[in-house]
C-alpha positions as CSV (number, residue, x, y, z in Angstrom):
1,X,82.2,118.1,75.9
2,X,83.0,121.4,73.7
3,X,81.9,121.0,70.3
4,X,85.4,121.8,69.5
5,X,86.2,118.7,71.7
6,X,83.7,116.9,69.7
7,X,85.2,117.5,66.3
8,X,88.5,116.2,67.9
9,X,87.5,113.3,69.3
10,X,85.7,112.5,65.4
11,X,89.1,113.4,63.8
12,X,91.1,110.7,66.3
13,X,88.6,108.3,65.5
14,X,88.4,108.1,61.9
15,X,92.4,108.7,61.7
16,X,92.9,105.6,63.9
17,X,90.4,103.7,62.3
18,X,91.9,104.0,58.4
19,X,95.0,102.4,59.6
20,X,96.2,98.6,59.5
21,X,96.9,96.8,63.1
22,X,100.8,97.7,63.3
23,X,100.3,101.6,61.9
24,X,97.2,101.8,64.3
25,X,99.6,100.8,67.3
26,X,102.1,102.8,66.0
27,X,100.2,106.1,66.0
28,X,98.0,105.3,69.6
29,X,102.2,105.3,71.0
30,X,103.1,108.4,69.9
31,X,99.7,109.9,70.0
32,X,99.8,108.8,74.3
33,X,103.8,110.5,74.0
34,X,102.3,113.6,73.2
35,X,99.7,113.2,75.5
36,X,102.4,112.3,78.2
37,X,103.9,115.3,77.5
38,X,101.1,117.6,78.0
39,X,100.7,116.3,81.7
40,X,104.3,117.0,82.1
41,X,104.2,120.2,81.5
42,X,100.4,121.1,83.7
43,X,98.4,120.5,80.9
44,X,95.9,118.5,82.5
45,X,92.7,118.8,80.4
46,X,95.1,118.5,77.3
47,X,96.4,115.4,78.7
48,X,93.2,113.6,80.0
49,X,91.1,114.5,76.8
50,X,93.6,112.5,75.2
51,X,93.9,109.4,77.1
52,X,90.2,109.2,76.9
53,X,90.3,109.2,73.3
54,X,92.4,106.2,73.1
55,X,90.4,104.4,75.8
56,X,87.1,105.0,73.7
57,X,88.8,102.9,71.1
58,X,90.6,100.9,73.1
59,X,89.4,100.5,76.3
60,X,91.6,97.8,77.9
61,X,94.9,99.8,76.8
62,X,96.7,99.6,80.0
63,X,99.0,102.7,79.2
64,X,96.1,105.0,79.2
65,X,94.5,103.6,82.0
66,X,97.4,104.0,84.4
67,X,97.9,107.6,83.1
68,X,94.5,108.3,83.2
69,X,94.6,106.6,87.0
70,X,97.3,108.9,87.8
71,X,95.8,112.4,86.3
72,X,92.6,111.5,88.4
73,X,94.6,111.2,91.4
74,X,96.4,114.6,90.8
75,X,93.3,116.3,90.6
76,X,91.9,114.7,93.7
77,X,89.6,112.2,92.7
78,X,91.1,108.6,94.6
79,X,88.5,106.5,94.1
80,X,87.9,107.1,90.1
81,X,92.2,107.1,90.2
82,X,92.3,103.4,92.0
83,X,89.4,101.8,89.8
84,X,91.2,102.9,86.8
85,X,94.8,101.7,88.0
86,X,93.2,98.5,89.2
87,X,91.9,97.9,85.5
88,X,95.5,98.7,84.1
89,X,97.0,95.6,86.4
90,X,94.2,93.6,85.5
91,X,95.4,94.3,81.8
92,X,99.2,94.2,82.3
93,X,99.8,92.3,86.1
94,X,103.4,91.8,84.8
95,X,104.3,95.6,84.8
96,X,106.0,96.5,88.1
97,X,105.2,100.7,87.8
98,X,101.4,99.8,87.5
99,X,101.7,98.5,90.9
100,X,103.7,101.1,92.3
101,X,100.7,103.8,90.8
102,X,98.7,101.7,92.4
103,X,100.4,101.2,95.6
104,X,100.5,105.3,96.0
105,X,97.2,105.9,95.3
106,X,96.5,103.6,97.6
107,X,99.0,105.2,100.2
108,X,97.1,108.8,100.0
109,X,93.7,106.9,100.6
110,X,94.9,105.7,103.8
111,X,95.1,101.8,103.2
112,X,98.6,101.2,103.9
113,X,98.5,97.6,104.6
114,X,97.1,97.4,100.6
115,X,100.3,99.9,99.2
116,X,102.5,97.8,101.2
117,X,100.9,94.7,99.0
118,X,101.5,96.8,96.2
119,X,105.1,97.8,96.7
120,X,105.8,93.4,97.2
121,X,103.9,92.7,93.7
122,X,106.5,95.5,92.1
123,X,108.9,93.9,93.7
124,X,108.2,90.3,92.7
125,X,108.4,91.5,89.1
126,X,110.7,93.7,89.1
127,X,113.4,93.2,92.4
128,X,115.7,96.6,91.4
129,X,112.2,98.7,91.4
130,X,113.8,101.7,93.2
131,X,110.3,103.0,93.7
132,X,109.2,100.2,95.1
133,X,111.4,99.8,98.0
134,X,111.3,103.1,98.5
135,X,107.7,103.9,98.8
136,X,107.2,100.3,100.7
137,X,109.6,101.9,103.3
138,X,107.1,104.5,103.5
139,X,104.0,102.4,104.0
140,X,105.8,100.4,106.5
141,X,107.0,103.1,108.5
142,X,103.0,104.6,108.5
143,X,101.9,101.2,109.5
144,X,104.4,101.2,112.6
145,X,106.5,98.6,111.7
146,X,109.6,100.5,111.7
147,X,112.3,98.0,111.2
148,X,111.2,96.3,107.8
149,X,110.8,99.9,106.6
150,X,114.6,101.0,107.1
151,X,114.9,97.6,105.8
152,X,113.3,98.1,102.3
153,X,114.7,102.0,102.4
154,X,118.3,100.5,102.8
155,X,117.9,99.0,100.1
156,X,116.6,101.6,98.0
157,X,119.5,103.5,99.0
158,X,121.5,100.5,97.6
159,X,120.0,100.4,94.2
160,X,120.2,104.2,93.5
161,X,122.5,106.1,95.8
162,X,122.5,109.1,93.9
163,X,118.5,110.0,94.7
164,X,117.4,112.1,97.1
165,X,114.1,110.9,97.6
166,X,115.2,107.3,98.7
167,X,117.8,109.1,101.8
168,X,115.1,111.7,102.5
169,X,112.6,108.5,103.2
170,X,115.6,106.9,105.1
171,X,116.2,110.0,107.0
172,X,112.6,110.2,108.1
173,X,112.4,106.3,109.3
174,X,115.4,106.9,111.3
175,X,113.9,110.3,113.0
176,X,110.8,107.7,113.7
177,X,113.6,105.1,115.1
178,X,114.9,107.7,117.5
179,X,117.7,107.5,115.3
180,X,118.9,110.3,115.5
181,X,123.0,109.9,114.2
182,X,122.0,108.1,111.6
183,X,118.7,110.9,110.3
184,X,121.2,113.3,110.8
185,X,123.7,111.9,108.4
186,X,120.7,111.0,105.6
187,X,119.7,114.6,105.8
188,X,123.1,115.7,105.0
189,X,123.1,113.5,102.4
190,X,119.8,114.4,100.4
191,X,121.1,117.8,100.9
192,X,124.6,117.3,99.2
193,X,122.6,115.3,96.6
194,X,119.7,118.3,96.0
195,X,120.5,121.5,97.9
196,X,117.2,122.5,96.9
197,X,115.4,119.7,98.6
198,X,113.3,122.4,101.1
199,X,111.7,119.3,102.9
200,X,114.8,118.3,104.4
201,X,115.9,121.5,105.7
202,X,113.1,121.6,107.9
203,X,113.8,117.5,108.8
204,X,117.4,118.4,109.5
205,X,116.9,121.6,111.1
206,X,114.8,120.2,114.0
207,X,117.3,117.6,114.8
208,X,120.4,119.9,114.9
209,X,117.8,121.8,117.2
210,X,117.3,119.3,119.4
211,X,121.0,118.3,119.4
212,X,121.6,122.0,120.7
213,X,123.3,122.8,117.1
214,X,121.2,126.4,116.9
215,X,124.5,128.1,114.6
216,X,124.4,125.5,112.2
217,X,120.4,125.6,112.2
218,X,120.7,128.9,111.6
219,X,122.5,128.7,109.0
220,X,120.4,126.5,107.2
221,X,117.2,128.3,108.0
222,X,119.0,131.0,106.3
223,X,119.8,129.0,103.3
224,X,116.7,127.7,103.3
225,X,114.9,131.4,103.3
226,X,117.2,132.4,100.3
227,X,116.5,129.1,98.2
228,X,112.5,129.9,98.9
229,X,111.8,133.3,100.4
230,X,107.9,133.1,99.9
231,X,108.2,129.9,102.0
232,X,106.1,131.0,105.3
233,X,108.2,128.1,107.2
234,X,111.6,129.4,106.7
235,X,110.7,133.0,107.8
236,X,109.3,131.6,110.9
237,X,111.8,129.2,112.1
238,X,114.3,132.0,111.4
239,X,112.6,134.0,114.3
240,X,112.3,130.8,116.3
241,X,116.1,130.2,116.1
242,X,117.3,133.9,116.1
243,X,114.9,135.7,118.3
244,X,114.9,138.3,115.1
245,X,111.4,139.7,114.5
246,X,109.5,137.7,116.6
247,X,105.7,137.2,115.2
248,X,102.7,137.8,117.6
249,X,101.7,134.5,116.4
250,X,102.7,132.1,114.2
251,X,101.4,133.3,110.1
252,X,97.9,131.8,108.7
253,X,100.2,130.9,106.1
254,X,102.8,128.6,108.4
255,X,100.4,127.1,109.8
256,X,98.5,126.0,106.9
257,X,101.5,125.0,105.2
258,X,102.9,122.7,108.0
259,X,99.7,120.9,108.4
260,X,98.6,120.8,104.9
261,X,101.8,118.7,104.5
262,X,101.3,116.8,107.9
263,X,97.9,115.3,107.6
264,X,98.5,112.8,106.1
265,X,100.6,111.7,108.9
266,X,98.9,113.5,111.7
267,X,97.4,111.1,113.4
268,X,99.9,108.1,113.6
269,X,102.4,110.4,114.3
270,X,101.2,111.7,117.1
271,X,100.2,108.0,118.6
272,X,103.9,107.6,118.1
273,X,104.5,110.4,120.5
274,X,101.9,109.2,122.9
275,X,100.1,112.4,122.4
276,X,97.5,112.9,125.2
277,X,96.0,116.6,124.6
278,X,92.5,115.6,123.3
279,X,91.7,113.3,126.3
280,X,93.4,116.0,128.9
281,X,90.9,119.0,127.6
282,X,87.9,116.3,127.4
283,X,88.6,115.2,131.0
284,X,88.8,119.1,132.4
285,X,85.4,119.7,130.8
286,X,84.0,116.2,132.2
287,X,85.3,117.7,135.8
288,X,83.4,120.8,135.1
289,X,80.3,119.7,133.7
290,X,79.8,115.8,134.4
291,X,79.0,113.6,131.8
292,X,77.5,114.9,128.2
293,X,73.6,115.0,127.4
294,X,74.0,116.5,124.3
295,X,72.6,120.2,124.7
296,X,75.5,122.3,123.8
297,X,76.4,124.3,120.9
298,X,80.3,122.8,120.8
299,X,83.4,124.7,119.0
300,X,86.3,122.6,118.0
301,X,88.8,125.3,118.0
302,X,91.9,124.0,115.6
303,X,89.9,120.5,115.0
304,X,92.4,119.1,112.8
305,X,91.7,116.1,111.7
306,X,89.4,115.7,114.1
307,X,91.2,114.0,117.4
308,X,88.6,115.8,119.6
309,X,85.5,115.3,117.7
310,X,84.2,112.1,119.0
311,X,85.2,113.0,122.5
312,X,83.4,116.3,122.2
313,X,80.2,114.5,120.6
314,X,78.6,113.9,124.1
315,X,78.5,117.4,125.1
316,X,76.7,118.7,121.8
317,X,73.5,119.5,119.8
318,X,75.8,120.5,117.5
319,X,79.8,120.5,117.0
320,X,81.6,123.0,114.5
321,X,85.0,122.2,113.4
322,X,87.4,125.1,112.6
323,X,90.8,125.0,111.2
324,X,93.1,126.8,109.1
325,X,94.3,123.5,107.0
326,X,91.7,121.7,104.1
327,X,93.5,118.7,104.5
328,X,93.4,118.5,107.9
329,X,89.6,119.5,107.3
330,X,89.4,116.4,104.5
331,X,90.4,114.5,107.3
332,X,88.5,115.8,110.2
333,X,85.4,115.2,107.7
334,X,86.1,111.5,107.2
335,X,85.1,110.7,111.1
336,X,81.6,112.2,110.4
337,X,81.0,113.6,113.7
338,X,80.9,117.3,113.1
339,X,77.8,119.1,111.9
340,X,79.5,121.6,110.1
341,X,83.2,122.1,109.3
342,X,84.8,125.4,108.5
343,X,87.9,126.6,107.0
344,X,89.1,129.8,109.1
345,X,91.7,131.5,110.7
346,X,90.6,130.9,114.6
347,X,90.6,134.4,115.5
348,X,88.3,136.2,112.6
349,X,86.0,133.1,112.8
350,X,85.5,133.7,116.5
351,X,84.7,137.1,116.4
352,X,82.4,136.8,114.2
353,X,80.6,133.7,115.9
354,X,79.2,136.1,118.9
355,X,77.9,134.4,121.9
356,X,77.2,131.1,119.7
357,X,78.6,128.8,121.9
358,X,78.4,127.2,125.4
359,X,81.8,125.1,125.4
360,X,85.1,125.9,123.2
361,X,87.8,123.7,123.1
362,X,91.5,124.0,121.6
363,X,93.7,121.1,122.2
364,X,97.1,122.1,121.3
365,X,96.8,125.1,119.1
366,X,97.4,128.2,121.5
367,X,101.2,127.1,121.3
368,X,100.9,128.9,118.0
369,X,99.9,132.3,119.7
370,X,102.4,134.6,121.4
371,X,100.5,136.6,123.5
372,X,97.4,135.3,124.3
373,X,95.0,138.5,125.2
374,X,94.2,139.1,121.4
375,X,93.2,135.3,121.0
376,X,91.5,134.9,124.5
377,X,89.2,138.1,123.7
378,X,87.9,136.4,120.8
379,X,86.8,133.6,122.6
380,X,85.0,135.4,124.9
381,X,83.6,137.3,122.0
382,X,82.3,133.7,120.6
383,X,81.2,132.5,124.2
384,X,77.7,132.5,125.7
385,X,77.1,133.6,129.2
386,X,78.4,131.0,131.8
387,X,79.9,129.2,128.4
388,X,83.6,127.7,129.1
389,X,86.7,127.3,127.3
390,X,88.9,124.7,127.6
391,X,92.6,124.6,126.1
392,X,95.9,123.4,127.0
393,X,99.2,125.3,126.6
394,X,102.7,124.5,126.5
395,X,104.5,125.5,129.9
396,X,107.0,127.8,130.3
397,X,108.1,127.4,133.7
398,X,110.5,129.5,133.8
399,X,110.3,133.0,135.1
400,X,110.3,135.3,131.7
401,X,109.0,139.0,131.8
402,X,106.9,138.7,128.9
403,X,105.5,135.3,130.2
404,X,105.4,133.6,127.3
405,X,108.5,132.4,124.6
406,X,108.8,131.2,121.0
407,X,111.3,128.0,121.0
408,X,113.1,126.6,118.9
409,X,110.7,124.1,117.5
410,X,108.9,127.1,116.5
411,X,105.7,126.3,119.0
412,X,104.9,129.2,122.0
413,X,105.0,128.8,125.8
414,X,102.9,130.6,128.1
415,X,103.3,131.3,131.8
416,X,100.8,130.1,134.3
417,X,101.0,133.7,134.8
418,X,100.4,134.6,131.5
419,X,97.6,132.4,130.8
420,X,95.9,134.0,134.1
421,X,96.2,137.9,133.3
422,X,95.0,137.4,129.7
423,X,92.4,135.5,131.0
424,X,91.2,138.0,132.9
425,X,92.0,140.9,130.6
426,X,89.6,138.6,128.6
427,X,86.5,139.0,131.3
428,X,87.2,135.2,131.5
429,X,88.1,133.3,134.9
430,X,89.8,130.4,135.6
431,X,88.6,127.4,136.8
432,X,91.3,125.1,136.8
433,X,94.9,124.8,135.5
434,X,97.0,121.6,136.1
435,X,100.1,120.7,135.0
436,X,100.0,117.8,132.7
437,X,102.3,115.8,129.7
438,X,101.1,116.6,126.8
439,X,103.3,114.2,124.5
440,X,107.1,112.9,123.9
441,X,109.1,114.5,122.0
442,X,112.7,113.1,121.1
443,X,111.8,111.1,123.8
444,X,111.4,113.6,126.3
445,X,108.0,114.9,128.3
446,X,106.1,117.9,126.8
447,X,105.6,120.2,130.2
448,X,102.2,121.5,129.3
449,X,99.1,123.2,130.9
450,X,95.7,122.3,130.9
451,X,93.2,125.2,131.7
452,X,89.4,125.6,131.8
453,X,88.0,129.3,131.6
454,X,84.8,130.5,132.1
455,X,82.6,133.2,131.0
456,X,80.7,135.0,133.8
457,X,77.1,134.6,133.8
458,X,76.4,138.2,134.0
459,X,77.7,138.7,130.7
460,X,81.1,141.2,131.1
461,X,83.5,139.3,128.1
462,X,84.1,141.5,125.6
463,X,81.6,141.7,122.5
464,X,83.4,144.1,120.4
């Protein structure tokens, strides 16, 4: 602490402790107001200097902790943010937003089962806790059980029909039910309630997409663009839907945008959609090279949170991780199977990794390249002699000049064809490529292509 911090702290001190029990609460209220107020507006140390002060001389005032909990959770640190919101129900059980603090910090550490618990103590003390229905719905719908969490969002929706939030969370447990009617229609209405709300332009967007509504999702996209034009996700589903300057590749900034905001998510979501990639590029390199004995220098192309990681373990002396998104990263490091984990855009990392490594693999991630040459030449920039790479690629099985196309979803498809003359433009050669599902999607099968490449021994892949 400062010394100018220190001669604060003395001045709150001695001010509180010259007053009488009722004057002494009076001015620790409006002293945590203020303090309230400076987190409002961003002023975090402000804010945080000043709960402490009233903790030092009053350390079991529940206010402060919960505010303190919830500062500590907005800079990041979780663990500090749930001991110090578990102190403030210890203090004050019978105060239902304590437990909905708590129930969120839980929710972003991952313990959904405990939130849920949460959410139901709100509830018992409070049964029109909007917040608490809403955010249980939430929990639920993370945890799988889908039903009881439309059931606790209905009735969010019931208690305050004019928020957005509650019909956004609605709209995204009936997407999860399949839905789809009834997502539609709780878009719409988060939209008429908050045009602004950018989150459910891109939730309603997809579904009018899917629905084969492309002028209306146009139209939004364009909204959406003109509400937010620095927002990388509007710009590029305005290509996807248009065909209007197409990208070579999806941005480093859409990309780190949507998975920044999908991570927490990631993984249950994609069980959802029966999401097979990672085991589809592990069982092509099994095919190729038998079973792992751990003496490969590994690349997790576009790890994510780390899906690949443990089935890539086998084959490696040691397993980099590499992915545009920290928070996929954050997640990716929590499985504590990679040796190293960088944050990178997959193309400049790989060029700059020459010949460091025997196997590459990239589940899912080239659907976010156009054409694949530029991307494909890297790799065999980063691969040793006789190395391989092993990816899989949407398919595009139709017969387009260009051999690949960006679709509506805003993903890539390649060609068989494609895949095969960039390979080889590459100095790579196939081994194998097999059709294959990659997932569900609006409950139909992702048509994808699962490819294994290899560098030639006598070393002719590009070193640039």
């Amino acid at each position: 602490m400062s010394a100018r911090d220190s001669s604060r702290e003395v001045s709150f001190t001695e001010a509180v402790s010259g007053l009488s029990g009722g004057a002494r609460d009076e001015f620790v209220r409006d002293f945590l107001r203020q303090a309230r107020e400076a987190h409002r507006k961003g002023e975090l140390a402000t804010a945080e200097l000043a709960y402490r002060h009233v903790l030092q001389i009053d350390p079991d005032n529940a206010d402060a902790l919960d505010l303190l909990g919830m500062l500590a959770a907005q800079t990041g640190h979780l663990p500090q943010a749930l001991a110090l919101l578990d102190r403030a129900v210890e203090r004050a059980p019978c105060v239902a937003d304590f437990h909905i603090n708590r129930g969120n910090i839980l929710r972003l550490k991952g313990q959904f089962e405990e939130a849920a618990a949460a959410y139901r103590a709100a509830i018992a003390i409070d049964g029109h806790a909007v917040g608490a229905y809403m955010n249980l719905g939430a929990a639920l719908a993370r945890l799988g059980q889908l039903d009881p969490a439309a059931e606790a969002a209905q009735r969010a929706v019931e208690l305050a029909p004019g928020n957005a939030n509650v019909h956004y969370v609605l709209a995204n447990i009936c997407s999860d039910r399949r839905q789809w009617e009834e997502a539609t229609a709780a878009y719409r209405r988060v939209l008429a309630l908050d045009p602004a709300y950018l989150d459910a332009y891109e939730g309603l967007i997809h579904l009018l997409c899917s629905a084969g509504n492309t002028e209306e999702a146009g139209q939004l996209v364009r909204s959406w663009r003109r509400l937010n034009p620095a927002d990388p996700r509007s710009a590029h589903m305005l290509a996807a839907l248009t065909g209007e300057d197409v990208p070579e590749r999806a941005s480093s900034g859409y990309v780190r945008t949507v998975f920044d905001r999908f991570a927490e998510s990631f993984d249950e979501k994609l069980r959802s959609l029966d999401y097979r990639a990672p085991q589809l590029v592990t069982a092509a390199v099994e095919a190729a090279l038998g079973a792992g004995r751990g003496d490969l220098d590994v690349l997790d192309a576009g790890c994510g949170t780390g899906l690949c990681g443990p089935l890539l373990r086998p084959y490696a002396q040691r397993l980099v991780g590499v992915d545009l998104s920290p928070a996929m990263l954050q997640r990716a490091e929590l499985r504590a199977c990679y040796d190293s984990l960088a944050p990178a855009d997959l193309p400049a990392y790989l060029e700059e990794a020459r010949q460091q490594f025997d196997l590459i693999a990239a589940a899912d991630v080239l659907c976010y390249f156009g054409d694949l040459s530029p991307v494909l030449t890297a790799v065999g920039t980063a691969l040793r002699p006789g190395g391989h790479f092993a990816f899989t690629v949407e398919h595009l099985q139709e017969d387009e000049a260009a051999g690949l196309r960006l679709n509506r979803h805003g993903r890539y498809s390649h060609t068989a064809g494609h895949v095969a003359a960039a390979a080889g433009a590459a100095g790579l050669s196939v081994v194998r490529s097999d059709g294959a599902v990659l997932r569900m999607e609006a409950g139909e099968p992702v048509a994808g292509l699962v490819v294994l490449l290899r560098c030639p021994e006598e070393r002719r892949c590009p070193k640039r």
